[in-house]
N, C-alpha and C positions, 0 to 999 in steps of 0.2 A: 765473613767466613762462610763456608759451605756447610751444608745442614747435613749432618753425620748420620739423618735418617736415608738420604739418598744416595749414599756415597759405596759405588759398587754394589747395588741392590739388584736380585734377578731375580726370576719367578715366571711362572708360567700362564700363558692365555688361558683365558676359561670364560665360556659365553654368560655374558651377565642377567640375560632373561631367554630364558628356555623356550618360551611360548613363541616368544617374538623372533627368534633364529628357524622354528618349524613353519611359523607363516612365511618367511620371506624365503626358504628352503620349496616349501610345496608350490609359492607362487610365481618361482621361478623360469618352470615349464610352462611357455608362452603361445606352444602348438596341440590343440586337443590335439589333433592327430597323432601329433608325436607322442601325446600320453596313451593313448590307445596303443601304439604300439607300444609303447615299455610292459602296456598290461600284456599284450601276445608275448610278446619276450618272455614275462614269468612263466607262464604259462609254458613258454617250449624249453624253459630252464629246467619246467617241472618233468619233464621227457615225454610231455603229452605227445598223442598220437592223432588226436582230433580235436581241434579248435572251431567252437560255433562263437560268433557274435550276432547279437539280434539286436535289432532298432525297433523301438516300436513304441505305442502309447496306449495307455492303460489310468481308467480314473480322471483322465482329463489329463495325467503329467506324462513326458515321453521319457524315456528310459532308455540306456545304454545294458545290455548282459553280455559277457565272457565266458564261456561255458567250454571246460575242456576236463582231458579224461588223465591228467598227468598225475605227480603222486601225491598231489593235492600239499598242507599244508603241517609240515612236520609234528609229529608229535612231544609232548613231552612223555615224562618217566609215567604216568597215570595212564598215557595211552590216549589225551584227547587233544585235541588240533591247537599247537602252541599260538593262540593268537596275543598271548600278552607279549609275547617277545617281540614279533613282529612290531606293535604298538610301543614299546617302551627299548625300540633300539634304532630309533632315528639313527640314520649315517654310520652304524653299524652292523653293516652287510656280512652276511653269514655264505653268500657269495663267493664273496674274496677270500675269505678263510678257507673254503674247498677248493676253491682253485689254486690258493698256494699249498694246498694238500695231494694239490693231482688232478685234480678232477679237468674235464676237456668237455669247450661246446654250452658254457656256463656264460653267459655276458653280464651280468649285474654286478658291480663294484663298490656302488654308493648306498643302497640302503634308503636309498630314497625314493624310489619308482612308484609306490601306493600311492605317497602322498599328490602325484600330478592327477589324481581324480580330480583335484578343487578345479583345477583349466578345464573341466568336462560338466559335473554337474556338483549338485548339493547335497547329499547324502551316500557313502558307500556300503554295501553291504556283503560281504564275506562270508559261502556257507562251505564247509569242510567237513568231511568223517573224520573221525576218531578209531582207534584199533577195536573197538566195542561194533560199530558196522554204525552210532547214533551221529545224528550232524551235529553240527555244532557252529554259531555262527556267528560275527562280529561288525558290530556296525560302527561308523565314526561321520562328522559331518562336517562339513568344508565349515571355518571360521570357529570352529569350536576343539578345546584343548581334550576334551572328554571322549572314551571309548568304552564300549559295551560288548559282553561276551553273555552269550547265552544258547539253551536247545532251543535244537527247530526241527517240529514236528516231520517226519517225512515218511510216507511207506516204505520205502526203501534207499539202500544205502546207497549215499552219493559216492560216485568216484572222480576222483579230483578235485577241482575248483569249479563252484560259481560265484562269480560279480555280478555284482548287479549296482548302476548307478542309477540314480533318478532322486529328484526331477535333474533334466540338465539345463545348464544355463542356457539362459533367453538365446545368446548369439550363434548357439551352436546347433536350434533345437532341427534346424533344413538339415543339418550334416548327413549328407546322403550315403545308404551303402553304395552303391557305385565308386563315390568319392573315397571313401573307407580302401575299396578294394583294389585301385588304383593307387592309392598313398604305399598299403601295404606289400603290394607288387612289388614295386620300387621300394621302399626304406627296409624291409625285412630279405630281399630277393636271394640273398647266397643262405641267410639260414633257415631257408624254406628247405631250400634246395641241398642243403647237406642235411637235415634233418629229418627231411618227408615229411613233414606235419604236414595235414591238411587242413585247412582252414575255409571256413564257409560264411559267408554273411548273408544271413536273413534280415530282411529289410520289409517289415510289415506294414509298417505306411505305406511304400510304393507301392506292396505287396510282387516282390522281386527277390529273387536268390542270386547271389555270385561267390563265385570260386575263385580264390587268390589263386592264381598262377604267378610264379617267378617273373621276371618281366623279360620277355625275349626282344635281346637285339634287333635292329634293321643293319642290316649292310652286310659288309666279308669281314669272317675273323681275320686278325692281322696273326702271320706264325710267326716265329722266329724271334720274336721280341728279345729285349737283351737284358739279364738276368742283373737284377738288381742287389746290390752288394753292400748291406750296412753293419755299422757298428753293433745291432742289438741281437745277434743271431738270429731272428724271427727273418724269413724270405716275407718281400713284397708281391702279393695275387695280380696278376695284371689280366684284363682281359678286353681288347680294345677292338672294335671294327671302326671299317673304313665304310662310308655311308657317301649317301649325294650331299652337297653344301647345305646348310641350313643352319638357321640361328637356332633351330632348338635343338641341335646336337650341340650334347658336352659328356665328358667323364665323370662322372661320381665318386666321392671319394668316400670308403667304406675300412671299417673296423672288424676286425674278425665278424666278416659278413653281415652286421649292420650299418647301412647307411648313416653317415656324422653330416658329407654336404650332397648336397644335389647338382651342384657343379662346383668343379673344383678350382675354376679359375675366381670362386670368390674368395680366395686366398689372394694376397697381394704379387705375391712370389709367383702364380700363374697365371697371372694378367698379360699375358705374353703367346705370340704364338709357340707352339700347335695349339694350346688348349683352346685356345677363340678362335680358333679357324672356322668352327663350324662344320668338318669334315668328319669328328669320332666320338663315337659311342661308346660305352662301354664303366667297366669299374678298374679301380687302383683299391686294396686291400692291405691296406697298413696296421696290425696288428695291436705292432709295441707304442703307437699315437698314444698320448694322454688328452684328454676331453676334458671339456669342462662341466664339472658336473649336472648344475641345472637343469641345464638347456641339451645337454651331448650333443647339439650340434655347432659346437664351437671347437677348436683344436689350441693347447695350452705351446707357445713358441718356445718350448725348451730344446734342451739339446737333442731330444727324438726328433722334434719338430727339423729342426737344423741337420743331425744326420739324413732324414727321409729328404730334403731339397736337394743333398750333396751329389744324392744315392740317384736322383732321376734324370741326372743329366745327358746318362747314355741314351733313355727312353727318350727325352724331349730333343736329339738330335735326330735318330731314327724317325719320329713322328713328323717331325719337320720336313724331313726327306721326303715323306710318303705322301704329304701334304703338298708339296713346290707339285711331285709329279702328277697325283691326281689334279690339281688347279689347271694344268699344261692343258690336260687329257678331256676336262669340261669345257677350256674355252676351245680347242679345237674343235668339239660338238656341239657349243654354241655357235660358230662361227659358221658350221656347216648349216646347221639350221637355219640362222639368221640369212643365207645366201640364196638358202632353196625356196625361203619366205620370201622375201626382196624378189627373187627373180619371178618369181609367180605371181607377186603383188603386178610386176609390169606387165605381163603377158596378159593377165584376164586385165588389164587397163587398157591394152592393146585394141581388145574386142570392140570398147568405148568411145574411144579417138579417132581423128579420121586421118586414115590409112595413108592419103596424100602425105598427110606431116609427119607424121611417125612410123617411117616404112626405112628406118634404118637398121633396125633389129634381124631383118631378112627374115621375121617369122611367118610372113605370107606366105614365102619360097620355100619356108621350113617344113609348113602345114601343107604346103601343096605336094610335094614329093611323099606325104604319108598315102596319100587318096591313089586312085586308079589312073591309067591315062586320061580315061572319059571323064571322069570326077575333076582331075584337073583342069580339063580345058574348058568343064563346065565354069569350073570354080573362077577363072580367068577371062571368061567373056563375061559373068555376072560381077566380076568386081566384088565378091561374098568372101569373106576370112570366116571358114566354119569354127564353129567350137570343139574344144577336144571330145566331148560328148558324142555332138554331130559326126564326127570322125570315125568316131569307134565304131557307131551303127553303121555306117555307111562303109567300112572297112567289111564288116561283117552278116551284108548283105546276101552275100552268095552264100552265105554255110548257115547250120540251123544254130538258135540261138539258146544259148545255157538259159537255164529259170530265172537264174539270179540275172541275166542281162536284159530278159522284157522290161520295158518301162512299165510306169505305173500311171493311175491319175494324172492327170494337165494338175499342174502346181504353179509354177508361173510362167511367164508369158518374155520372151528377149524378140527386141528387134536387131537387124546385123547389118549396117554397124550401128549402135549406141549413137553413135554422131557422125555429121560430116563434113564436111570442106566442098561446095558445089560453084562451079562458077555460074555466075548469070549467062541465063540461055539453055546452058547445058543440062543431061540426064544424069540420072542417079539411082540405080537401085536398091530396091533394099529389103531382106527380108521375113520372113516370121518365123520363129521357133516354138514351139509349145515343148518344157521339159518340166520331169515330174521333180518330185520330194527329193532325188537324189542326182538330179541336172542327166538325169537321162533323157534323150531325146523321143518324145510320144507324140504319133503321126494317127493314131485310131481316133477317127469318126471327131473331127473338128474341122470347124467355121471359124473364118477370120473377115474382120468388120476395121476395113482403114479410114482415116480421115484425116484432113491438117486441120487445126485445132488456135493456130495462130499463123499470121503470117502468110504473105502467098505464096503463089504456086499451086499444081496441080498432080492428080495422081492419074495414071493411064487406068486404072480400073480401083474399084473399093474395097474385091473380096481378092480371095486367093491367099499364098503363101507366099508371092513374089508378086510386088508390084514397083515400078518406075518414075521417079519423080521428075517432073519437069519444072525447074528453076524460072524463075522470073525473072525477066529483062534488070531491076535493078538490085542493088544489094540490099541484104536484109538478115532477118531469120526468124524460121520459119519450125513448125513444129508438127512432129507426123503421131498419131498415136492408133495404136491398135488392141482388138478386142480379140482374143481368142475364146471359143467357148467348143466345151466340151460336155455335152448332156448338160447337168445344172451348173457345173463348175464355170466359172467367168475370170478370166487374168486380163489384167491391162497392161499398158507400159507406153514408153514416150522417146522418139529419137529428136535431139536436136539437130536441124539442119542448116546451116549458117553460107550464104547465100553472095560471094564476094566479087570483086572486079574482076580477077586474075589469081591463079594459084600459086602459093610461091614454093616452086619446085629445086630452085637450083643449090640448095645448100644440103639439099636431102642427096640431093645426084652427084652433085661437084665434089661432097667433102670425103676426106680421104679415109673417113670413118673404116675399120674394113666390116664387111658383115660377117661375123663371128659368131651372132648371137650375143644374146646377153652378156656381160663381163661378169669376171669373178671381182673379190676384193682378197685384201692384205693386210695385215699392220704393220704400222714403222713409226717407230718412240721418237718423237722431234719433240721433246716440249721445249718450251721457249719460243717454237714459231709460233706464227700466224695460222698459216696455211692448216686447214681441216684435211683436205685430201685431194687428190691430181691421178690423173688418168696417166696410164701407159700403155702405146698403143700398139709398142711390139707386142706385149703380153697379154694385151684384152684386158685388163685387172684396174678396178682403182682402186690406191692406196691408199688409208686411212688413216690419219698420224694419231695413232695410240697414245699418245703424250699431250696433245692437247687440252685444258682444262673444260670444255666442253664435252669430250669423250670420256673423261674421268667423272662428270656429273651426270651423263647420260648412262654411264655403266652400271649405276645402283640399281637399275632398276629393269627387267629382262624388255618390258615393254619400250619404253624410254631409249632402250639402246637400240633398240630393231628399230624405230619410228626415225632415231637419227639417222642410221646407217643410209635408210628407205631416200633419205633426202639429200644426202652426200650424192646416192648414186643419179638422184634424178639432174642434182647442181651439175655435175660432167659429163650426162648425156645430152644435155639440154648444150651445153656450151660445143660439147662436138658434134651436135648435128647440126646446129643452127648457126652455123659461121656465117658472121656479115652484119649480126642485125645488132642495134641499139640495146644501151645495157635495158631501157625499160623494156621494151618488147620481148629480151631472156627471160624478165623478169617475170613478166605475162607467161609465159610460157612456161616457167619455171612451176607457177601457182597453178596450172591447168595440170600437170602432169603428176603433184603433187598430191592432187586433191584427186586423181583416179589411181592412182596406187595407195597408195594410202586408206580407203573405200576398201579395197582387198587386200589389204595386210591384216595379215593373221598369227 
């Protein structure tokens, strides 16, 4: 038979140890920061107008103070600072009873805000006036059930509140202002800003001040946003910019103007693009949210919770929209970067190579139609590819020259060309450049000292700016180096000169290559092939299959993706200029032209 004591019996919860519901209440706030701000909070609850906080050490212990000018700490019917209420009304917040009386611009709910000192330090201390003008003050300590109200001496009367914590605990004692002022930028940022409190932190260890400012956006407000529409009558605040991509853009998601997350996609329901795009900034201001007490930065899944996900679906379309188009918009200006890097990487590689092999580009022809008649036909009996530097002087020989175009200092030292291709028997010249800090070309009051350093061969003279090599009868190679000096300044530098049977010309000359200049590229989504990327030779372009699992691994990373691209383009220049030869000898040639653009990718 059933026990007629149990039977249909009901009754009401009630906490069975008082003490031990207060400690696991106080020790629940797990972010000093976060308690530091609950304590600013009261503080601008209290309609304060100026909030200081100070860091500092005194006595050997460091200490935390609060110090604002709000209407301090209610009184009772005698007229002196009700600290026993506060003390003997755990989790009944006096808060919430004014705000469901009217009151606006009030955040505290719980009744429990004091007690997250214990996450700070180990003793509080609480000084308030009384309607008399005397203080009056209360002290309580972290692990202990006991509180203390008593006068405290003062010349004059306090206004408002001062806290004061200390000692603080061992983990928190580095908490820096800086850090303080930066947490509270962010977590307080909308009720700074409708409230005007000003708030200061003095920070006397560092011995350092700062000024909370609201925390201002990076990027463009987004207008037009689309009005969110929920069951609770409370509107959703929205306030979003559009930014460059980055992992440390996100939304925040905020409570009549305090911060609950610091990104909102740690909700499971925003694990989803837009919110992880990385593209937006900004706050969402959800009023009628329930929080969980402790901690407030947790959000309770009720049905607010459920209307606010319903209610954001017009926002998470539109974002999504803005997001596809921005993405377009950056790899277009990746792509263009990436093209003007790549082609420049080959041009100053050009300088390097020897002009017999790599004279498909046409930028000999390119460079030569910059220069004068005489320039050019100097430029074509010495066999010299000037530098764009050299160019520019030499363009601007006849007219007098801007401040900013003098060169400066000899910096270092180029020989032209970098390397070469010589047959045996035959000449070769080659010559010295002295440019400064900024690859400007500098001709003032310098000596140049040649020699071969390996390798035979001979030079028609040792000094000068132009001297002539004479290859030896068999192959080889051979290495030329030269000195430039200028007053004390000294540059060196080194041309390889490789010394062969026979030149091989006819793949440079025969192939259908057109000289266009450089080629652009493209992309084209093939995954599943093979193929990396293929030349088109009506269009000048190679194509790059955006699809391939190698272009998806190289795209994480800006550098990684230029370094690929840089080598696609050299794989299909190398194969259309050099029709005819063995795959190893592409392959050689492959790593030769690799390894001088690449040198100058930037």
């Amino acid at each position: 038979m059933s026990n007629p004591k149990y039977k249909n019996s009901r009754g009401r919860l009630r906490i069975g140890d008082d003490w031990n519901a207060i400690t696991i209440i106080a020790l629940s706030q797990n972010n000093p920061l976060k308690a530091i701000a609950e304590l600013v909070e009261n503080s601008i609850d209290a309609q304060a107008r100026h909030i200081t906080i100070i860091r500092g050490k005194e006595h050997g212990e460091h200490y935390l103070k609060v110090i604002d000018d709000g209407q301090g700490i209610p009184c009772d019917e005698e007229g002196i600072p009700d600290f026993k209420y506060v003390a003997t009304h755990i989790c009944d917040s006096l808060k919430r009873r004014l705000k469901e009386g009217g009151f606006q611009n009030i955040q505290g709910e719980f009744g429990i805000g004091l007690l997250s000192f214990w996450t700070v330090g180990h003793k509080l201390l609480m000084v308030s006036s009384g309607k008399d003008g005397k203080a009056y003050q209360m002290s309580m300590e972290k692990d202990r059930p006991g509180y203390s109200i008593s006068h405290r001496s003062h010349l004059l009367p306090i206004k408002g509140t001062q806290l004061t914590i200390a000692p603080l605990l061992a983990g928190i004692r580095m908490l820096s202002g800086e850090k303080i002022q930066r947490y509270l930028a962010s977590e307080l940022r909308d009720r700074i800003r409708h409230s005007g409190v000003k708030i200061k932190i003095i920070d006397r260890t560092a011995r350092a001040e700062f000024e909370v400012e609201p925390r201002q956006y990076e990027g463009h407000l987004i207008h037009d946003l689309p009005l969110l529409i929920t069951p609770f009558g409370e509107p959703v605040y929205m306030e979003i910019y559009i930014a460059g991509k980055n992992t440390e853009n996100c939304v925040s998601l905020f409570r009549s103007g305090t911060r609950v997350l610091p990104n909102i996609s740690m909700l499971d329901f925003f694990q989803c693009e837009p919110w992880t795009s990385g593209y937006f900034q900004g706050i969402i201001d959800a009023p009628f949210l329930r929080l969980t007490p402790g901690t407030r930065d947790g959000i309770i899944h009720d049905e607010r919770f459920a209307g606010f996900c319903d209610s954001i679906t017009p926002l998470r379309e539109r974002l999504t929209a803005i997001a596809l188009e921005q993405g377009k918009a950056e790899e277009e200006r990746m792509s263009k970067n990436i093209l003007r890097s790549v082609q420049k990487a080959f041009l100053d590689a050009m300088t390097a190579l020897p002009a017999e092999e790599y004279d498909w580009f046409g930028i000999e022809q390119k460079n030569a139609r910059r220069l004068s008649t005489d320039n050019n036909d100097t430029a074509k009996e010495n066999g010299i590819l000037m530098v764009p530097d050299a160019l520019r002087q030499e363009e601007k020989k006849s007219g007098q020259k801007e401040f900013f175009e003098i060169a400066g200092p000899l910096f270092s030292a180029r020989i032209q060309p970098g390397s070469a291709l010589v047959q045996a028997g035959k000449t070769k010249p080659f010559r010295a450049i002295g440019l400064d800090r900024s690859k400007r070309q500098t001709e003032e009051n310098l000596s140049y000292l040649w020699c071969i350093t390996e390798g035979k061969g001979d030079l028609d003279k040792l000094d000068g700016e132009m001297v002539v090599f004479n290859a030896p009868l068999e192959p080889g190679l051979s290495k030329l180096k030269l000195v430039i000096q200028q007053d004390d300044i000294r540059c060196e530098t080194e041309s390889i000169v490789t010394v062969v049977d026979s030149l091989f010309k006819a793949s440079a000359e025969n192939s259908e290559f057109p000289r266009k200049g450089l080629p652009g590229y493209t992309l084209e989504s093939a995954p599943g092939y093979t193929w990396r990327s293929r030349y088109d030779e009506k269009r000048n372009i190679v194509i790059i299959n955006s699809g391939h699992r190698d272009f998806i691994y190289a795209g994480r990373e800006k550098a990684r993706k230029l370094r690929y691209i840089c080598r696609l383009f050299a794989k299909e220049l190398i194969l259309q200029n050099f029709t005819g030869l063995s795959s190893a000898e592409l392959l050689e040639r492959l790593v030769e032209l690799s390894l001088y653009t690449e040198e100058n990718l930037r």
